[in-house]
mmCIF file of the N, C-alpha and C atoms, coordinates in Angstrom:
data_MODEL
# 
_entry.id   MODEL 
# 
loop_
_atom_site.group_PDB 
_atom_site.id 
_atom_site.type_symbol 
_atom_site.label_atom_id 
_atom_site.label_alt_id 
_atom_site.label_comp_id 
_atom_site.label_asym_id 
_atom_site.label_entity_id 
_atom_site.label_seq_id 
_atom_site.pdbx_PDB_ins_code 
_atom_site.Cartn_x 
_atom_site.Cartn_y 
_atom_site.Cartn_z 
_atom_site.occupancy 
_atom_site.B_iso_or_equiv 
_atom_site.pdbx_formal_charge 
_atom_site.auth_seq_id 
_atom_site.auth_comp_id 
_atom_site.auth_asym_id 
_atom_site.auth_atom_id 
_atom_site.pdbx_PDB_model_num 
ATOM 1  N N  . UNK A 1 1  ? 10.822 8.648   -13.959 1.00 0.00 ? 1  UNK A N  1 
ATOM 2  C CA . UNK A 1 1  ? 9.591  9.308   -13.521 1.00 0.00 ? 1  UNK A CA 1 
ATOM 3  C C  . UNK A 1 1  ? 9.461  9.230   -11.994 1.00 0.00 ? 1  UNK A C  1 
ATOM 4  N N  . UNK A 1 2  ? 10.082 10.464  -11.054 1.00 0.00 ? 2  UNK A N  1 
ATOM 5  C CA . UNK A 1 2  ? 9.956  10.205  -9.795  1.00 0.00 ? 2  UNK A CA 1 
ATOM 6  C C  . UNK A 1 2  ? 8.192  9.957   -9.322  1.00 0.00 ? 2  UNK A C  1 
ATOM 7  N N  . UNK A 1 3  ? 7.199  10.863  -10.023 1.00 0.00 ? 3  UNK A N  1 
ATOM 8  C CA . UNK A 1 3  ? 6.157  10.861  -9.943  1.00 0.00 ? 3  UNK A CA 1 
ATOM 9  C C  . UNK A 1 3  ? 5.329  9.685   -9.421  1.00 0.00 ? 3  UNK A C  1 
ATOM 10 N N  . UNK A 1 4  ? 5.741  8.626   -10.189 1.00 0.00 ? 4  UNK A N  1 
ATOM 11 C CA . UNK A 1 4  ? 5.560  7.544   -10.414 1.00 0.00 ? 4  UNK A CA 1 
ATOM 12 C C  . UNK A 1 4  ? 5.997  6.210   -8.879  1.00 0.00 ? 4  UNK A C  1 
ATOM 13 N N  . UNK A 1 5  ? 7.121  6.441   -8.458  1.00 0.00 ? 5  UNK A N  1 
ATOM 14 C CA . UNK A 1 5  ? 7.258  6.620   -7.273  1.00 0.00 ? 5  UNK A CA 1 
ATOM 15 C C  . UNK A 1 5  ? 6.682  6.565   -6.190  1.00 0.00 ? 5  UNK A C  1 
ATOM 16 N N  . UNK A 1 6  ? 6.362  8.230   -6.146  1.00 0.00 ? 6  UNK A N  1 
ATOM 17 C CA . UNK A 1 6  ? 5.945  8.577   -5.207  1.00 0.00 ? 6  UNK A CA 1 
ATOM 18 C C  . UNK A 1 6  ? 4.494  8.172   -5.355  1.00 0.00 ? 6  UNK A C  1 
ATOM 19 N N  . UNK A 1 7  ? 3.723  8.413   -6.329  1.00 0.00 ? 7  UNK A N  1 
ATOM 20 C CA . UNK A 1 7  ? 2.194  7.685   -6.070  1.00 0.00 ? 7  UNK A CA 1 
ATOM 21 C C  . UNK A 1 7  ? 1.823  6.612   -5.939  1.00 0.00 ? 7  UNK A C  1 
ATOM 22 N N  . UNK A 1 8  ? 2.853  5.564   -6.432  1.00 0.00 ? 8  UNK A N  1 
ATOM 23 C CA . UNK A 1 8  ? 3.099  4.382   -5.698  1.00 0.00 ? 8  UNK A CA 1 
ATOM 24 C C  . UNK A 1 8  ? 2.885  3.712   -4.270  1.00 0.00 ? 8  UNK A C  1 
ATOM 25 N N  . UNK A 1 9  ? 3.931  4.766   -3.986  1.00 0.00 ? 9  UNK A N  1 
ATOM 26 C CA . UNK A 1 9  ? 4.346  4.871   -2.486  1.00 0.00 ? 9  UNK A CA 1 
ATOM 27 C C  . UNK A 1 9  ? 3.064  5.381   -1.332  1.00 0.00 ? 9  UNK A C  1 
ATOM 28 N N  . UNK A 1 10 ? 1.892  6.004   -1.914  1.00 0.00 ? 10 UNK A N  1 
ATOM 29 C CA . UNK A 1 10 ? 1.206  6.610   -1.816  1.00 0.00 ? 10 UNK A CA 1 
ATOM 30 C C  . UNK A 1 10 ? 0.037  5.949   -1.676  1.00 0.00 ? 10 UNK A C  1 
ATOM 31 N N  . UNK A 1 11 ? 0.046  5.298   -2.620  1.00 0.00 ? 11 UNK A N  1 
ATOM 32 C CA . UNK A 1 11 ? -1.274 4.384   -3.068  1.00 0.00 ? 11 UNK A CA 1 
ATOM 33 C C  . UNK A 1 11 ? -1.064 3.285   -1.962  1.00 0.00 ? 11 UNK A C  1 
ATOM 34 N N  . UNK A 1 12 ? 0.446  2.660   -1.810  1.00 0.00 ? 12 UNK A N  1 
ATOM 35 C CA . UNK A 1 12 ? 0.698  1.580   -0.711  1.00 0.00 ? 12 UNK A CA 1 
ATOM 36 C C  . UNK A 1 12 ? -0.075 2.460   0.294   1.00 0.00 ? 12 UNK A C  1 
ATOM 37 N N  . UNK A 1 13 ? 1.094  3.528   1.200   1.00 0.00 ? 13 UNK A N  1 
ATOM 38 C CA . UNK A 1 13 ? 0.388  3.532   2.134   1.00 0.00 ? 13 UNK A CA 1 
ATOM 39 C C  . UNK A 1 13 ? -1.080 3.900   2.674   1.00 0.00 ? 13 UNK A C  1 
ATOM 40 N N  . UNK A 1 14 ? -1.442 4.458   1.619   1.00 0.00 ? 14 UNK A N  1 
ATOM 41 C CA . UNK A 1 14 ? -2.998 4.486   1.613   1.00 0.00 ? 14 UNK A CA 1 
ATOM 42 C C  . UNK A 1 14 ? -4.135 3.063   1.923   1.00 0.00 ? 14 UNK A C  1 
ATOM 43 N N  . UNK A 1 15 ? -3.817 2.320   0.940   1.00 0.00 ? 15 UNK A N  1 
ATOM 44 C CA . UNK A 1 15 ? -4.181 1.155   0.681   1.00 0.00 ? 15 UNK A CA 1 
ATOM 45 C C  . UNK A 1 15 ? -4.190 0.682   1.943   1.00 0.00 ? 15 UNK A C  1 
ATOM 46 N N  . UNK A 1 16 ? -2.530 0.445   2.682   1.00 0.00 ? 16 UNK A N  1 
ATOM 47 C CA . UNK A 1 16 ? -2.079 -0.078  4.176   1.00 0.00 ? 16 UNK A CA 1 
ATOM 48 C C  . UNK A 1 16 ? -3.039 0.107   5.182   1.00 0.00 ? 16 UNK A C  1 
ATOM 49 N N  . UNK A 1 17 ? -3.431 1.433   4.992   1.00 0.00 ? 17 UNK A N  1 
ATOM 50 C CA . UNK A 1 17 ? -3.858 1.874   6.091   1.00 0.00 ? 17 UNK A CA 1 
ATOM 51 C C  . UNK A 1 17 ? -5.636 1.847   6.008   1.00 0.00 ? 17 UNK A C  1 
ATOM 52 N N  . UNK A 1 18 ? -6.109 1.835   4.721   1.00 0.00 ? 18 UNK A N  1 
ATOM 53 C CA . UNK A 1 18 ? -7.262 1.341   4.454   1.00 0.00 ? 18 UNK A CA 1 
ATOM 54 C C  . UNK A 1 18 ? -7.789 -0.092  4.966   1.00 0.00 ? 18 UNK A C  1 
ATOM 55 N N  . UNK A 1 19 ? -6.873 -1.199  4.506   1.00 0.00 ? 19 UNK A N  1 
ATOM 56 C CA . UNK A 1 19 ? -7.343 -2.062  4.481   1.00 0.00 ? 19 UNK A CA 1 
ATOM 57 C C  . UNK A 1 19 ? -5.860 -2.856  5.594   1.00 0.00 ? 19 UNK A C  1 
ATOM 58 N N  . UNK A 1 20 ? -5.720 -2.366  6.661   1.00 0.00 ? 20 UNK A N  1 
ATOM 59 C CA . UNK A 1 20 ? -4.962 -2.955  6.817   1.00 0.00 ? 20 UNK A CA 1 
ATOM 60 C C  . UNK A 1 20 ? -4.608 -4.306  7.587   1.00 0.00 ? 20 UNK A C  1 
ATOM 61 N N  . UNK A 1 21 ? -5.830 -4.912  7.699   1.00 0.00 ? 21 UNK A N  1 
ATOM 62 C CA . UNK A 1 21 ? -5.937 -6.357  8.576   1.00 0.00 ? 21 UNK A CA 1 
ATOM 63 C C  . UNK A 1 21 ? -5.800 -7.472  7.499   1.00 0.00 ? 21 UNK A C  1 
ATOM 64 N N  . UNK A 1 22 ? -6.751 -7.001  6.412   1.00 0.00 ? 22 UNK A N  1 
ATOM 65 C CA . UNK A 1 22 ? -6.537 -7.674  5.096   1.00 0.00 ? 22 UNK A CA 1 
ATOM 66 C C  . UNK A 1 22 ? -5.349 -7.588  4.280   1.00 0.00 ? 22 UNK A C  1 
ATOM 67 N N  . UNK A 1 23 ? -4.589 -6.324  4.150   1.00 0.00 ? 23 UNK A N  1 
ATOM 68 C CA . UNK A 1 23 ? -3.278 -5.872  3.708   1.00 0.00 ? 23 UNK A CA 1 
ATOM 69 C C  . UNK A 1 23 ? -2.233 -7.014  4.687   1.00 0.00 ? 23 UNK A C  1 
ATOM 70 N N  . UNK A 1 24 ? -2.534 -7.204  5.999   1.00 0.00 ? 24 UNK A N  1 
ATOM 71 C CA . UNK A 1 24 ? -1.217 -8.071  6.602   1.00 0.00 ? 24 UNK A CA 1 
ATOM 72 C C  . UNK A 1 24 ? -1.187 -9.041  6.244   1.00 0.00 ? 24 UNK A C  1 
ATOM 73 N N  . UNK A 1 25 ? -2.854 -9.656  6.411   1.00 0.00 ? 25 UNK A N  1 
ATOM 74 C CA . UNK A 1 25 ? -3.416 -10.969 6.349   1.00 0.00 ? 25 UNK A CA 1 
ATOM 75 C C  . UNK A 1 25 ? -2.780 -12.011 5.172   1.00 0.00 ? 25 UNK A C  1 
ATOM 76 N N  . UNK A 1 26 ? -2.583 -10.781 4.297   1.00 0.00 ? 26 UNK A N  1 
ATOM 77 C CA . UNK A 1 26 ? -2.988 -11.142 3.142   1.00 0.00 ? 26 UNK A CA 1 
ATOM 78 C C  . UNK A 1 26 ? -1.417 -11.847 2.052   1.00 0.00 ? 26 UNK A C  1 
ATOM 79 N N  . UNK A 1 27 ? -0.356 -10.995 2.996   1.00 0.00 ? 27 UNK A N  1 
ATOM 80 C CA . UNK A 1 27 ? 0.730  -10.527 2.636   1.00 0.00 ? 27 UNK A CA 1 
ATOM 81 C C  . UNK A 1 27 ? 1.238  -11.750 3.771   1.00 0.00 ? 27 UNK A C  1 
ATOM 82 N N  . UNK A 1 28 ? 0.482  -11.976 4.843   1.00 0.00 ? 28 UNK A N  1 
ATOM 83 C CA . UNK A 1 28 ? 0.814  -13.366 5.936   1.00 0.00 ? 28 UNK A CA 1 
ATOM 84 C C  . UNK A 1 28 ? 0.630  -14.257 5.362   1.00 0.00 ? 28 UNK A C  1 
ATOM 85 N N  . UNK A 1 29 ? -0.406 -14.925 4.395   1.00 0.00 ? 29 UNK A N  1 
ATOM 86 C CA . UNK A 1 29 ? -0.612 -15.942 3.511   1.00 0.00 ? 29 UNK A CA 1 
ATOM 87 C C  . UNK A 1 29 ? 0.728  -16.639 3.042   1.00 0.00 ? 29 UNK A C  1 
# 
């Protein structure tokens, strides 16, 4: 399911870029 993938991929960089102090922070932990 490339679909699957790509909305993935999608949702990350969305997410990234939403939240992304908390996304580093978080991932820095």
């Amino acid at each position: 399911m490339p679909s699957s993938n790509t909305l993935h991929h999608v949702v990350t960089a969305v997410f990234a870029t939403t939240y992304q102090r908390d996304y580093f922070h978080f991932f820095r932990l």
